[in-house]
C-alpha positions as CSV (number, residue, x, y, z in Angstrom):
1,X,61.9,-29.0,-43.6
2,X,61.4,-26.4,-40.6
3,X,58.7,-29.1,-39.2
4,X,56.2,-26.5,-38.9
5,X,52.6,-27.8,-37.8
6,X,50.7,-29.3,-40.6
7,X,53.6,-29.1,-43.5
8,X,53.7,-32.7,-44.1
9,X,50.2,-32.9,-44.6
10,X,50.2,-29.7,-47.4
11,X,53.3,-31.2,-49.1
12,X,52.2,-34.5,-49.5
13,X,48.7,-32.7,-50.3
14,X,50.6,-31.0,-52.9
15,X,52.7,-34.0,-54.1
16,X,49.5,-35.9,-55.0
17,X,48.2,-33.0,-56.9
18,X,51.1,-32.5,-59.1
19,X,50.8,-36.7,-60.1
20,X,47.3,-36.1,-60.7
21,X,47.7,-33.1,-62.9
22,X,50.3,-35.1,-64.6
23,X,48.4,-37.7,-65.3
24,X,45.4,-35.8,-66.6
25,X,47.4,-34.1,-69.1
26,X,49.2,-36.4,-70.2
27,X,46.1,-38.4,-70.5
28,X,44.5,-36.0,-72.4
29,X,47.9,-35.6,-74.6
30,X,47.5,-39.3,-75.4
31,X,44.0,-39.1,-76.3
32,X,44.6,-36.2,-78.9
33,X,47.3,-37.0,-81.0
34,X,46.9,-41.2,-80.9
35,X,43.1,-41.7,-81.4
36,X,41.7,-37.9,-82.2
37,X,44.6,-36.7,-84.8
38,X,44.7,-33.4,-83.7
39,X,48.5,-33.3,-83.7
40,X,49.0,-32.4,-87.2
41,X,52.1,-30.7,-88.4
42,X,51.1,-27.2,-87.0
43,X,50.3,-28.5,-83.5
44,X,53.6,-30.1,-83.8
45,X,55.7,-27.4,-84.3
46,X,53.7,-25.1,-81.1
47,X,54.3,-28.3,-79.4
48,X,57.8,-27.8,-80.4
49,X,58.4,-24.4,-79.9
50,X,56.7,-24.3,-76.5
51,X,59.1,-27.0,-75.4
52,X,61.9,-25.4,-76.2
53,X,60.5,-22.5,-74.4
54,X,60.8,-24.8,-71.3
55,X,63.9,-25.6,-71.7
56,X,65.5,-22.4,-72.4
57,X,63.7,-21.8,-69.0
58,X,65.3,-24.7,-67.4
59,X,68.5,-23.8,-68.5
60,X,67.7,-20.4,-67.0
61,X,67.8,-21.6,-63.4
62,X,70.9,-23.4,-63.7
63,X,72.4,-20.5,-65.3
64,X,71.1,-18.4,-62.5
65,X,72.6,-20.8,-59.7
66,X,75.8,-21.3,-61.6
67,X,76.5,-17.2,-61.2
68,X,75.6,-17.8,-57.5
69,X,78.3,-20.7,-57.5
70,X,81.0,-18.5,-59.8
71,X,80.0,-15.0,-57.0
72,X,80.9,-17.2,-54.2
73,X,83.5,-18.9,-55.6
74,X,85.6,-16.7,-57.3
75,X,85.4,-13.9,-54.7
76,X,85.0,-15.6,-51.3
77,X,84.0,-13.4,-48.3
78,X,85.7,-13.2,-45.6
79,X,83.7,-15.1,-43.3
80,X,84.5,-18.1,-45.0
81,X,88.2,-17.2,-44.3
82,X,88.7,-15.6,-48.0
83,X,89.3,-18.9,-49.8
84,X,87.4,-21.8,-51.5
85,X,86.0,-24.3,-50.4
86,X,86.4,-22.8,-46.8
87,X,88.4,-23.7,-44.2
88,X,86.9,-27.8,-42.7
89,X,85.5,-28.8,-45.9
90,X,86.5,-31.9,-47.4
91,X,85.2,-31.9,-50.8
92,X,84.6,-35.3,-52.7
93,X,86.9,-36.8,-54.6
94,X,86.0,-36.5,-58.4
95,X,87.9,-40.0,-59.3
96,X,85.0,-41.9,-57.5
97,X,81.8,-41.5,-57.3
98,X,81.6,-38.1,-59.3
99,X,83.6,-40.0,-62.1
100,X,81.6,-42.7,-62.3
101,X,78.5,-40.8,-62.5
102,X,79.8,-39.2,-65.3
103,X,80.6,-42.0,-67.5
104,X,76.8,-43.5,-66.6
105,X,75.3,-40.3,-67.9
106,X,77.3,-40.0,-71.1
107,X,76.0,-43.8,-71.7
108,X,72.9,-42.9,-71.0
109,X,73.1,-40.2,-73.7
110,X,74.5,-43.1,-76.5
111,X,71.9,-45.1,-75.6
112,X,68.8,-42.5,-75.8
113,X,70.2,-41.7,-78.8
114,X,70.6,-45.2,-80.5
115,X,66.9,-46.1,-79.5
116,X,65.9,-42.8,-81.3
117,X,67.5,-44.1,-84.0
118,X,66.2,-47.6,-83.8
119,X,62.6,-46.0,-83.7
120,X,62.7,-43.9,-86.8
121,X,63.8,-46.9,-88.9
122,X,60.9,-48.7,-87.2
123,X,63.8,-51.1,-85.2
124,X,61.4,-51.2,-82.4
125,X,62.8,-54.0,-80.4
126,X,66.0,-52.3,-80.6
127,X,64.6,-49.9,-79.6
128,X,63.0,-50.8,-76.3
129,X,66.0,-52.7,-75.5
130,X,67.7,-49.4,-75.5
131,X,65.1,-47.3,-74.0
132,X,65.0,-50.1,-71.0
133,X,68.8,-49.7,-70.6
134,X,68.5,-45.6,-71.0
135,X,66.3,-46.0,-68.0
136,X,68.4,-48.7,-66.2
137,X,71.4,-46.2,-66.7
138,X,69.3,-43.1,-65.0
139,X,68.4,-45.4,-62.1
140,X,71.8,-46.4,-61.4
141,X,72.8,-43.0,-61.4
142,X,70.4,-41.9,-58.9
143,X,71.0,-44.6,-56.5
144,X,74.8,-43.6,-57.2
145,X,74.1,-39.8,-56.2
146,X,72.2,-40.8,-53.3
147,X,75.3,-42.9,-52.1
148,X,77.1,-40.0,-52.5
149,X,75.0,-37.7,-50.3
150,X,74.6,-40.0,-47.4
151,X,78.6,-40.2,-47.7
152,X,79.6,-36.7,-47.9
153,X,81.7,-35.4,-44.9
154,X,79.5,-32.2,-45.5
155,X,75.8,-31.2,-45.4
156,X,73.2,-28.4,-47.0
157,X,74.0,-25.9,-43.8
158,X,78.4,-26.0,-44.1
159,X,78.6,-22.9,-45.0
160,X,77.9,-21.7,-49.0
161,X,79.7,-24.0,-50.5
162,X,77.2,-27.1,-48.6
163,X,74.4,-24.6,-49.6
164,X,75.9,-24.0,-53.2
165,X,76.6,-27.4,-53.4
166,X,73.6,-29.5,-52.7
167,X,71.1,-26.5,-54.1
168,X,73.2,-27.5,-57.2
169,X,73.5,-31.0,-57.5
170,X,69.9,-31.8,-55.7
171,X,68.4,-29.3,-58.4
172,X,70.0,-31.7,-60.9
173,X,69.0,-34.9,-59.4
174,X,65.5,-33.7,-59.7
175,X,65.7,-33.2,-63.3
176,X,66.5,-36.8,-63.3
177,X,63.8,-37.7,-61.7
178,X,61.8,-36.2,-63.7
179,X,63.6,-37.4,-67.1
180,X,63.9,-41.1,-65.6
181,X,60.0,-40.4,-65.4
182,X,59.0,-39.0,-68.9
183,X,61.2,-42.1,-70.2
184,X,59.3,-44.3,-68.2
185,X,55.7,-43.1,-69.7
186,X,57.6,-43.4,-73.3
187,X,58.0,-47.2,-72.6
188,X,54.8,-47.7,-71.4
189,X,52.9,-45.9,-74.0
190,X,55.6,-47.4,-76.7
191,X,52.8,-48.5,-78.9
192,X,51.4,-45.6,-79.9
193,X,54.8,-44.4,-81.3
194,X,55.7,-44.5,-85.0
195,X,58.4,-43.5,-87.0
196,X,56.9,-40.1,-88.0
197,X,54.7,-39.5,-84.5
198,X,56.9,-39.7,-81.4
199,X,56.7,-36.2,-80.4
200,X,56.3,-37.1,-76.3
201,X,59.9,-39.7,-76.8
202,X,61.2,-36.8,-78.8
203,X,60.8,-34.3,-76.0
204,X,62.3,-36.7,-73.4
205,X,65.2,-37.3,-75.6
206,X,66.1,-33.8,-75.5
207,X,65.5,-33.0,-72.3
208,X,67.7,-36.0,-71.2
209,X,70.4,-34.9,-73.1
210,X,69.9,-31.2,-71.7
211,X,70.3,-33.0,-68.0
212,X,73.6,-34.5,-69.6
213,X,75.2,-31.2,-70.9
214,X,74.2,-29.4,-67.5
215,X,76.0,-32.3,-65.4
216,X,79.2,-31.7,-67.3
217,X,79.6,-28.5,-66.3
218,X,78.3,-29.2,-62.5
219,X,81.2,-32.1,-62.6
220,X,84.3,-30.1,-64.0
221,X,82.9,-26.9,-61.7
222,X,81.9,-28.2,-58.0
223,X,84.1,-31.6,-58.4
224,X,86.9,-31.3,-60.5
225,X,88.0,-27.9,-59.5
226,X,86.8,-27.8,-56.0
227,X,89.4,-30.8,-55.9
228,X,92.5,-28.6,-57.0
C-alpha cells in the first residue's frame, strides 16, 4: 500500500502461500474423514468446539472495531469539528445500495439454510440448487459492495469516519470472500457429503450466517444512523 521496494513481490509471495496451505489442509481434511474414517464422533465434536473457538475470535475483532466506531462516534474530537460524520462527508444513502445489500444477505441466509435442510433429508439436488444460488447471492453481493466503494464520495484517508468506515465494511467483505470460498469447496467436494457427515458444509453454514448477523449491525450502525 506504501509502495515500498519489493512489497508486491512479498505479498503476492505470501498470497500464494496461504492458497497453498489451504489447499494442503483441506486436502488432508478430505482424505481423513471421507476415505480414512478418522472423524468419528469425538473428533467431531474438537472439530466443533475448535470452530466455535474461531468464531468467538472472529466475532472478537468486530467487537473490537465496533468500540473503535462507538469511541469515535459517540464522542467526536474536536478536530473533526465535534460532530459526526465530520464536517464534508457525504455518507451513502442506506435506501440504495446498502439496502439492497441487505436484503441479498438475508436471502443468502434462507437459502444456506434450506440446502442444509435439503441435505439432511438426503434432498440433494435441492440441495445444490440452493447451495449454487447461496453462492450466486454472495457474488452478487460482492460485486454490489465493490460498486459501492468505487462510488463513494469518500475514501479510507477522510478523516475517521473513511478510516472507521472502510476498516469496517472491507473487514466484512473479506469474511465474504472467504465464506463465498469455503461454499465454493462444499459444492465441489458435494459428493462426499451425507446426511450424518457434513461437518466442512456445517462450518460454512455457520460462519455464513455469523457474516449475516455482523452485517446487520454494520448496516443499522455506519448506514442507517450515519444517515440521520
Amino acid at each position: 500500500m506504501n509502495n515500498i521496494e519489493y512489497s508486491k513481490e512479498v505479498y503476492y509471495i505470501g498470497i500464494l502461500g496461504i492458497i497453498i496451505s489451504i489447499y494442503k489442509w483441506s486436502r488432508d481434511i478430505i482424505k481423513e474423514g471421507s476415505y480414512k474414517g478418522e472423524h468419528t464422533e469425538k473428533v467431531q465434536r474438537n472439530l466443533t468446539i475448535g470452530f466455535i473457538l474461531f468464531i468467538i475470535s472472529e466475532i472478537s475483532l468486530f467487537l473490537s472495531l465496533f468500540i473503535s466506531y462507538f469511541y469515535n462516534s459517540l464522542i467526536p474530537s474536536i478536530e473533526i469539528g465535534g460532530i459526526w460524520p465530520p464536517i464534508g462527508i457525504e455518507t451513502l444513502d442506506y435506501k440504495s445500495v446498502p439496502l439492497l445489500n441487505t436484503i441479498i444477505l438475508l436471502s443468502s441466509g434462507l437459502t444456506i439454510t434450506a440446502c442444509h435442510n435439503y441435505l439432511i433429508y438426503a434432498n440433494y439436488k435441492s440441495s445444490i440448487l440452493y447451495l449454487i444460488l447461496t453462492l450466486f447471492l454472495g457474488f452478487l453481493f460482492s460485486y454490489f459492495q465493490y460498486f459501492e466503494y468505487w462510488n463513494s464520495l469518500f475514501t479510507l484517508s477522510d478523516s475517521i469516519y473513511g478510516a472507521s468506515f472502510f476498516v469496517l465494511t472491507g473487514c466484512h467483505a473479506l469474511h465474504i470472500i472467504v465464506g463465498t470460498s469455503l461454499l465454493l469447496i462444499s459444492l465441489l467436494i458435494y459428493s462426499h457429503f451425507t446426511t450424518h457427515h457434513h461437518l466442512f458444509f456445517s462450518f460454512s453454514s455457520i460462519y455464513w450466517h455469523v457474516v449475516d448477523l455482523i452485517w446487520l449491525f454494520l448496516f443499522f450502525l455506519l448506514y442507517f444512523l450515519s444517515s440521520y
